[in-house]
C-alpha positions as CSV (number, residue, x, y, z in Angstrom):
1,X,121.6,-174.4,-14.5
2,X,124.1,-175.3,-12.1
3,X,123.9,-176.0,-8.2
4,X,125.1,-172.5,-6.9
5,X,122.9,-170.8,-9.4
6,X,120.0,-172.5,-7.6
7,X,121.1,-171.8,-4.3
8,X,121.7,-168.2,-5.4
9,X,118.1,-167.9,-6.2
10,X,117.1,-169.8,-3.3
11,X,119.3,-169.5,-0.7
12,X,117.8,-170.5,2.5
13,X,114.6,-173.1,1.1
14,X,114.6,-175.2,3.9
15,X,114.1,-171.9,6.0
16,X,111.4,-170.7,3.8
17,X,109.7,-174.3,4.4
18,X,109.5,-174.1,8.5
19,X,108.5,-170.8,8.4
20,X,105.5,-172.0,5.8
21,X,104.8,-174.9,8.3
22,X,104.7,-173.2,11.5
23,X,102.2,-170.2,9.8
24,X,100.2,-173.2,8.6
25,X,100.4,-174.9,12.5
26,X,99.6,-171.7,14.2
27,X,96.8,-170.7,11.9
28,X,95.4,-174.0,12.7
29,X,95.5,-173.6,16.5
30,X,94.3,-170.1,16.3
31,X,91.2,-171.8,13.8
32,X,90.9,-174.2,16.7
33,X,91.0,-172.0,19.9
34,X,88.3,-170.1,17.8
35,X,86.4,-172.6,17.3
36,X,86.2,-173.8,21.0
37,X,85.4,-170.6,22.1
38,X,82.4,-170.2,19.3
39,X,81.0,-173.9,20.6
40,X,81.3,-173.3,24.6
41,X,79.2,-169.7,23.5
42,X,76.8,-171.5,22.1
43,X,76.7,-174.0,24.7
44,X,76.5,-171.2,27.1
45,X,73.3,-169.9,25.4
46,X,71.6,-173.2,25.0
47,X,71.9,-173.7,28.6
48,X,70.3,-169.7,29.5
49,X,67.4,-170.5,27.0
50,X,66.5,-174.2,28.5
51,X,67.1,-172.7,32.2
52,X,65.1,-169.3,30.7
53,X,62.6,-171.6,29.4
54,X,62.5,-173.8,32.4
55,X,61.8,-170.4,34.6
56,X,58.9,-169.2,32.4
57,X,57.3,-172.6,32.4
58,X,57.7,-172.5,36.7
59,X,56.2,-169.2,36.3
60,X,53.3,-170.5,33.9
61,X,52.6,-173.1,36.2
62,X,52.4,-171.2,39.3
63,X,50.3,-168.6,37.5
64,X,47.8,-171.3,36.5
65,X,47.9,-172.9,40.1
66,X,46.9,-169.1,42.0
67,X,44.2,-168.9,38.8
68,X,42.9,-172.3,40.0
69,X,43.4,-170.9,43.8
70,X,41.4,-167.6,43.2
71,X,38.6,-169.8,41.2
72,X,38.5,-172.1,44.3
73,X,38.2,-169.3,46.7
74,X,35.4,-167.3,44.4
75,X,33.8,-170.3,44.8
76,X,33.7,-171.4,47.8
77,X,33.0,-167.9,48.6
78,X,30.0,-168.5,46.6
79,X,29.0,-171.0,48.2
80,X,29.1,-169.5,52.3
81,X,27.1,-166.9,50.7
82,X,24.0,-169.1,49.4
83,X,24.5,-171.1,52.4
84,X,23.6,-168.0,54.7
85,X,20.8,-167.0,52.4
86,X,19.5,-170.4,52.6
87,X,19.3,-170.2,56.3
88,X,18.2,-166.6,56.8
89,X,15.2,-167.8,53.9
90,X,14.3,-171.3,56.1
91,X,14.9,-169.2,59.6
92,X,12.4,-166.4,58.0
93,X,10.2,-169.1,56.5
94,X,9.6,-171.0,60.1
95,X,9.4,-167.7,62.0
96,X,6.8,-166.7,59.2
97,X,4.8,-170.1,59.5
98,X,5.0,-169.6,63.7
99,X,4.3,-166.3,63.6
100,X,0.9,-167.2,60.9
101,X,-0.4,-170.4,62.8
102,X,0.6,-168.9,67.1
103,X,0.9,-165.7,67.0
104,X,-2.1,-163.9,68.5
105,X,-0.7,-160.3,68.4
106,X,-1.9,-157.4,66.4
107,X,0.8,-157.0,63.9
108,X,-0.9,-157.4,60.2
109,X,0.5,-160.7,58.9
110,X,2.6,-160.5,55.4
111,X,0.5,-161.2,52.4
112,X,1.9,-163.4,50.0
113,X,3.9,-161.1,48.1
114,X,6.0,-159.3,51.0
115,X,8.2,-160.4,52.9
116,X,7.5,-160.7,57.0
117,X,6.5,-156.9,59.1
118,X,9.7,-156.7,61.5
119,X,8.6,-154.3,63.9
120,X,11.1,-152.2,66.2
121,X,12.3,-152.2,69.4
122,X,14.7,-151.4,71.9
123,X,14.7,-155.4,73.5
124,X,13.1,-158.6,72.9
125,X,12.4,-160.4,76.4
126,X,12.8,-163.9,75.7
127,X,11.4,-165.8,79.3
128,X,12.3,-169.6,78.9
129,X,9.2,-171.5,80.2
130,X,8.3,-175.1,80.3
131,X,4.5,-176.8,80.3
132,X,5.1,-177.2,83.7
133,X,5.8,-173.7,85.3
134,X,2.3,-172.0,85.1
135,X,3.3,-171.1,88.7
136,X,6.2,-169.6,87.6
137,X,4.4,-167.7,84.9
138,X,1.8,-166.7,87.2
139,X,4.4,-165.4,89.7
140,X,6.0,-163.5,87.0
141,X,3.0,-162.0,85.7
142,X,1.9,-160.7,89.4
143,X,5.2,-158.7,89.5
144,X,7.4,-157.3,86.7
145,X,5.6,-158.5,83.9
146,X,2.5,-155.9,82.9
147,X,-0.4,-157.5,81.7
148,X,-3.1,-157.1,78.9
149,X,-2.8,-153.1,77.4
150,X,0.1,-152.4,80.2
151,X,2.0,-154.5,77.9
152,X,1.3,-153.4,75.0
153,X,1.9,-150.0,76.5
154,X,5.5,-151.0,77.6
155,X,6.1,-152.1,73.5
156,X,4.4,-149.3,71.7
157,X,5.8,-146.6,74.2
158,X,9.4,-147.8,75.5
159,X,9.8,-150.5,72.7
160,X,10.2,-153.4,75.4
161,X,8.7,-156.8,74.1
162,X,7.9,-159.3,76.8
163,X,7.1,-163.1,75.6
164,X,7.5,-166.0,77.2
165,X,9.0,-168.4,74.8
166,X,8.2,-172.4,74.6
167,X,7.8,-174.5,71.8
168,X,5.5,-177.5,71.5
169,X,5.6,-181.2,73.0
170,X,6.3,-184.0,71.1
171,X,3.5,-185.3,70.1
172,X,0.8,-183.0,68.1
173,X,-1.8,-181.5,69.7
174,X,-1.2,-183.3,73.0
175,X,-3.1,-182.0,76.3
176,X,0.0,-180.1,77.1
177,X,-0.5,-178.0,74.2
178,X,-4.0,-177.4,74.3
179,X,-3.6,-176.2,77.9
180,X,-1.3,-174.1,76.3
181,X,-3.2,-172.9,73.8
182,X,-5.7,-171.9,76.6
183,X,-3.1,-170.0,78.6
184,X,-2.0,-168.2,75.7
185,X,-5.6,-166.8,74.3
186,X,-6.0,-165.7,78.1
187,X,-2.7,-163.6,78.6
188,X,-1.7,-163.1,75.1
189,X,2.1,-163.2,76.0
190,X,3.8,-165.9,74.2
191,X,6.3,-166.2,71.8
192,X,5.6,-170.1,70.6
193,X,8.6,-171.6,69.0
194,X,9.3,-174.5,66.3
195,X,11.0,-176.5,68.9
196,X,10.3,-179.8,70.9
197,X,10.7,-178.9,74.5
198,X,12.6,-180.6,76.4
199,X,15.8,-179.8,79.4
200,X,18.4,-181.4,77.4
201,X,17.4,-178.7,74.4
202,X,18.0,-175.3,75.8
203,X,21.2,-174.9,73.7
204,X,18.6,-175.4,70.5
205,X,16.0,-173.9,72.0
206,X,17.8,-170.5,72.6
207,X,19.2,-170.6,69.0
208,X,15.2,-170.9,67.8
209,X,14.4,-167.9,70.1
210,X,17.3,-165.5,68.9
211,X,16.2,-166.6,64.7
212,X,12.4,-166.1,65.3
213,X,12.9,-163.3,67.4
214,X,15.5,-161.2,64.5
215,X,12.8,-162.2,62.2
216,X,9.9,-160.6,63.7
217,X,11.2,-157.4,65.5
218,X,13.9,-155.1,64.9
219,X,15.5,-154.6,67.9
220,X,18.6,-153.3,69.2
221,X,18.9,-155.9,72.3
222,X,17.7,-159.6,72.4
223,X,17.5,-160.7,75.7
224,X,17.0,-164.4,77.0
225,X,15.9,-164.6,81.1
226,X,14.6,-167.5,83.1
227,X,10.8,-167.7,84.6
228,X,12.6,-168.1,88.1
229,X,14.1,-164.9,87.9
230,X,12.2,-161.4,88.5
231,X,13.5,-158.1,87.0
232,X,13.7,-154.5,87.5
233,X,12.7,-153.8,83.6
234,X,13.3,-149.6,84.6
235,X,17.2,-150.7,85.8
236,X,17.6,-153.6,83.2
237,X,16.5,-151.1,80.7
238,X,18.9,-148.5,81.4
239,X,22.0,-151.2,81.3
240,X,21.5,-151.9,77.9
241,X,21.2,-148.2,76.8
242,X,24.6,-147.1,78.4
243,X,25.5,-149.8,75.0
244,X,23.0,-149.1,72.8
245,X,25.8,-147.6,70.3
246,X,28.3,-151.0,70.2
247,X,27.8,-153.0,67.4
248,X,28.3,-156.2,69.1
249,X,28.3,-156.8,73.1
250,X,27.6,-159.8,75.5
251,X,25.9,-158.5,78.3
252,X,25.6,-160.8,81.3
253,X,27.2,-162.0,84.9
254,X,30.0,-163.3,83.7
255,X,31.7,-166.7,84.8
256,X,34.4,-169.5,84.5
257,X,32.9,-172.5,86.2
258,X,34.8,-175.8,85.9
259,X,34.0,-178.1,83.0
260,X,32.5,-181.5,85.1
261,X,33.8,-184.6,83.8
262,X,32.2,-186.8,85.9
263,X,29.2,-188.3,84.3
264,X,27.2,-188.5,88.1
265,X,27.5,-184.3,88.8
266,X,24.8,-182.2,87.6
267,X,25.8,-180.0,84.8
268,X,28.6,-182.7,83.9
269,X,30.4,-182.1,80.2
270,X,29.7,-185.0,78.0
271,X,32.9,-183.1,75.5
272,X,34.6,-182.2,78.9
273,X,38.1,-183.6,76.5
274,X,37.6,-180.4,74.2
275,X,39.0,-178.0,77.3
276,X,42.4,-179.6,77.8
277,X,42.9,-181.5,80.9
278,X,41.2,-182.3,83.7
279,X,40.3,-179.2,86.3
280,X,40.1,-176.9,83.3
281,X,37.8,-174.4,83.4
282,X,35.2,-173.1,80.9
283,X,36.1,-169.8,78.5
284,X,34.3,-166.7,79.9
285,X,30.5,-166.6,79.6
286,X,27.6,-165.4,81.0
287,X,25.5,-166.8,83.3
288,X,22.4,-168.6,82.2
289,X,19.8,-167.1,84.3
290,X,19.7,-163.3,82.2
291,X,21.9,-162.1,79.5
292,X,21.6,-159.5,76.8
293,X,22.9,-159.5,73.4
294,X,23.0,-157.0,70.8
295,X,21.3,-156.8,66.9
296,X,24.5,-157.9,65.3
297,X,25.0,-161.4,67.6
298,X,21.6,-162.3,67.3
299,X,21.2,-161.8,63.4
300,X,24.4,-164.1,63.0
301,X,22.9,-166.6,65.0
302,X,19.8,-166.7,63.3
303,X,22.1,-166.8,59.7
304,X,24.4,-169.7,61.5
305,X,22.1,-171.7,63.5
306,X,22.7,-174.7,61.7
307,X,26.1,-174.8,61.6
308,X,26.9,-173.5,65.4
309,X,28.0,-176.3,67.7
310,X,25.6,-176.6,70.8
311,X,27.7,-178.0,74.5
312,X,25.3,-180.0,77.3
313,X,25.4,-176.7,78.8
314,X,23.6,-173.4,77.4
315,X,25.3,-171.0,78.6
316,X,28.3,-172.5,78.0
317,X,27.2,-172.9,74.0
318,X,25.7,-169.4,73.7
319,X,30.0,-168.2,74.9
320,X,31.4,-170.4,72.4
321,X,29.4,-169.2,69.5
322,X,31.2,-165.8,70.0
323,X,34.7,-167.1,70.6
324,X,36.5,-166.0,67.5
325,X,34.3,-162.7,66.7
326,X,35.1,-159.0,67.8
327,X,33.3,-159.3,70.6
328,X,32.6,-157.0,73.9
329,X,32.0,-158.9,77.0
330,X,30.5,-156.6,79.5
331,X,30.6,-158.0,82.8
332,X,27.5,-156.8,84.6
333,X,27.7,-158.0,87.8
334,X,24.1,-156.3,88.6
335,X,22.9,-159.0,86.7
336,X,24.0,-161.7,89.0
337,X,21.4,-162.9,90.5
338,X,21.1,-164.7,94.6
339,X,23.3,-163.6,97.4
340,X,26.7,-164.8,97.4
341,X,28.4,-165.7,100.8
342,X,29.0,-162.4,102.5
343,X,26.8,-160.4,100.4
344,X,23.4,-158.6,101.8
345,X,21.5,-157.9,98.4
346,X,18.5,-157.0,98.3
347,X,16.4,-160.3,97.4
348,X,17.8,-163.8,97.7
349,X,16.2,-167.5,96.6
350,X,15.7,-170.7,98.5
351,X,15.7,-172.8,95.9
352,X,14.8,-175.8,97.8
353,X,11.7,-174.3,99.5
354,X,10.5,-171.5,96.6
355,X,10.4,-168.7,99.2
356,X,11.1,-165.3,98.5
357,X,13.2,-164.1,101.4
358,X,13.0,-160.6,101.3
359,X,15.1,-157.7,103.2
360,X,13.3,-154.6,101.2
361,X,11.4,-155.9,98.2
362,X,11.0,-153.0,95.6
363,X,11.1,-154.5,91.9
364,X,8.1,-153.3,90.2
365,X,7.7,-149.5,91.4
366,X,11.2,-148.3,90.1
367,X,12.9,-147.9,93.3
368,X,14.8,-151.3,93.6
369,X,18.0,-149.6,93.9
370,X,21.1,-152.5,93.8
371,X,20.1,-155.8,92.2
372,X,18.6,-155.9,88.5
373,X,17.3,-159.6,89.2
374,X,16.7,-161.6,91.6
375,X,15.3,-165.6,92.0
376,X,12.1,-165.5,93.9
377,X,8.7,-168.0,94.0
378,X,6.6,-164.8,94.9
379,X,3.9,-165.7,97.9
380,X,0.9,-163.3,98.2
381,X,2.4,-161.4,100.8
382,X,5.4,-160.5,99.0
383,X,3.3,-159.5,95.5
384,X,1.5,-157.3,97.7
385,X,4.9,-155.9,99.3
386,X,6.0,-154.7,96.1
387,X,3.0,-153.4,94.5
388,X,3.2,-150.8,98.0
């Protein structure tokens, strides 16, 4: 077969060959291009699943951790609970063992499978006494306080308990508390505390009276007074009604007094630091000489008596244990007792003498019309004025 024959039957083979090569080249590059794009896909869904992954174990984690949070919370919720049940059960457990070994009243003591009789009230008169203010007592007793079935009267009829509270020296059975003792099976009007007295105690002295006092009546005001100052029990009364139907109110003259930093001044502020800088003056509170507080304030006392912070200063410690509760503060200025600069009230004190100065005394009758309190050292003359 000769030359032209061949290139008759294969006219253009070095044609056919480049167009055989560049299917061959562009297959490959399409193969390729393929290939890249198949790889970066995967790629791309290797990286979601690690970064979906990554998110789920977050999630995991943080779900565990607010588990762990809740379980915390449950149990240190827990825990403030059995906390307050152990101190209403050792509050109700001292007031039960003062109430058995002092009290000479004529509620029937709890047997030992019920729990203590609370007997109600409208208020519980605490007066804060000391072994050495039988005067004061005395002087109390010969005007607003009734005596022997008066008393009782004024409980069983108008639900007004009248104690004065005081709890028991240092050492056991010293003369101070048999003369006590004596006092108390004479007058019957003591409410005898688990306390050591003492001046420098008040602040846990008036947390004692508020537990043993929830634990024994019912009542819808708790009321703490000095034995220096004399009140109109008819007026008092019917302050505390006008708010018998708040849950929770502070009833009392209500002050701001300078916190004292000098350690010379009475009253001085041994935490005086706690109130910013110095001339600050003390939150709002009431007055130590008479305030009134309701059910609700005295029955979380008594629960948190152990953990409530007590300041040199009583009154200043009763304000601060309300200072973050819904609380009313009534500012009864009837309850402020003297006479300021200025002022002609009815009865006013000289401390430094203990004479009753009086313009028209008429406390125990009903018809002592202005002041609800006032801070007299009653002489004869002046009983006898008022019992006129």
């Amino acid at each position: 077969m000769d030359s032209h024959f061949l290139h008759f039957l294969l006219p253009d083979w070095h044609g056919f060959h480049q167009q055989v090569r560049d299917c061959c080249e562009n297959s490959f590059w399409v193969s390729l291009e393929s290939n890249n794009q198949l790889i970066t896909q995967q790629r791309r869904d290797q990286e979601l699943q690690i970064v979906s992954e990554d998110c789920n174990t977050k999630k995991k984690k943080a779900e565990d951790r607010n588990d762990v949070m809740k379980e915390v919370y449950k149990t240190h919720e827990a825990i403030q609970g059995l906390d307050k049940s152990i101190s209403m059960l050792q509050m109700e457990l001292s007031a039960s063992r003062s109430v058995q070994e002092k009290s000479r009243d004529d509620v029937p003591l709890p047997t030992a499978n019920q729990e203590p009789v609370r007997k109600k009230a409208f208020m519980i008169i605490g007066i804060n006494t000391a072994f050495s203010s039988r005067k004061r007592r005395d002087s109390v007793r010969e005007t607003w306080m009734p005596q022997g079935d008066k008393l009782r009267r004024l409980e069983d009829e108008k639900g007004i308990v009248v104690r004065f509270m005081i709890g028991h020296s240092a050492t056991s059975n010293s003369i101070l508390d048999r003369a006590l003792d004596s006092e108390e099976a004479q007058h019957k009007d003591f409410l005898r505390l688990e306390h050591i007295e003492g001046y420098h105690e008040l602040s846990a002295k008036t947390k004692i009276f508020f537990a043993t006092a929830v634990a024994k009546w019912d009542a819808d005001f708790y009321v703490k007074v000095d034995d220096d100052v004399h009140v109109n029990l008819g007026t008092f009364a019917a302050t505390l009604a006008r708010h018998r139907s708040k849950p929770r109110v502070y009833i009392g003259c209500m002050k701001s007094g300078p916190v004292l930093a000098q350690k010379s001044v009475k009253y001085h502020e041994p935490e005086y630091w706690k109130f910013g800088e110095d001339g600050n003056k003390y939150f709002r509170h009431a007055t130590g000489q008479i305030y009134a507080i309701s059910k609700d304030l005295a029955t979380y006392i008594s629960i948190n008596q152990h953990i409530l912070h007590k300041y040199a200063n009583e009154d200043v410690s009763l304000g601060s244990w309300f200072i973050g509760l819904e609380v009313e503060h009534i500012d009864e200025r009837n309850m402020c007792c003297g006479t300021p600069p200025g002022k002609d009230k009815l009865l006013h004190y000289n401390a430094s003498r203990f004479i009753l100065r009086v313009a028209n005394l008429q406390i125990v009758n009903g018809r002592h019309k202005q002041a609800m309190c006032a801070s007299p050292r009653s002489t004869g003359a002046a009983v006898e004025s008022a019992n006129q």
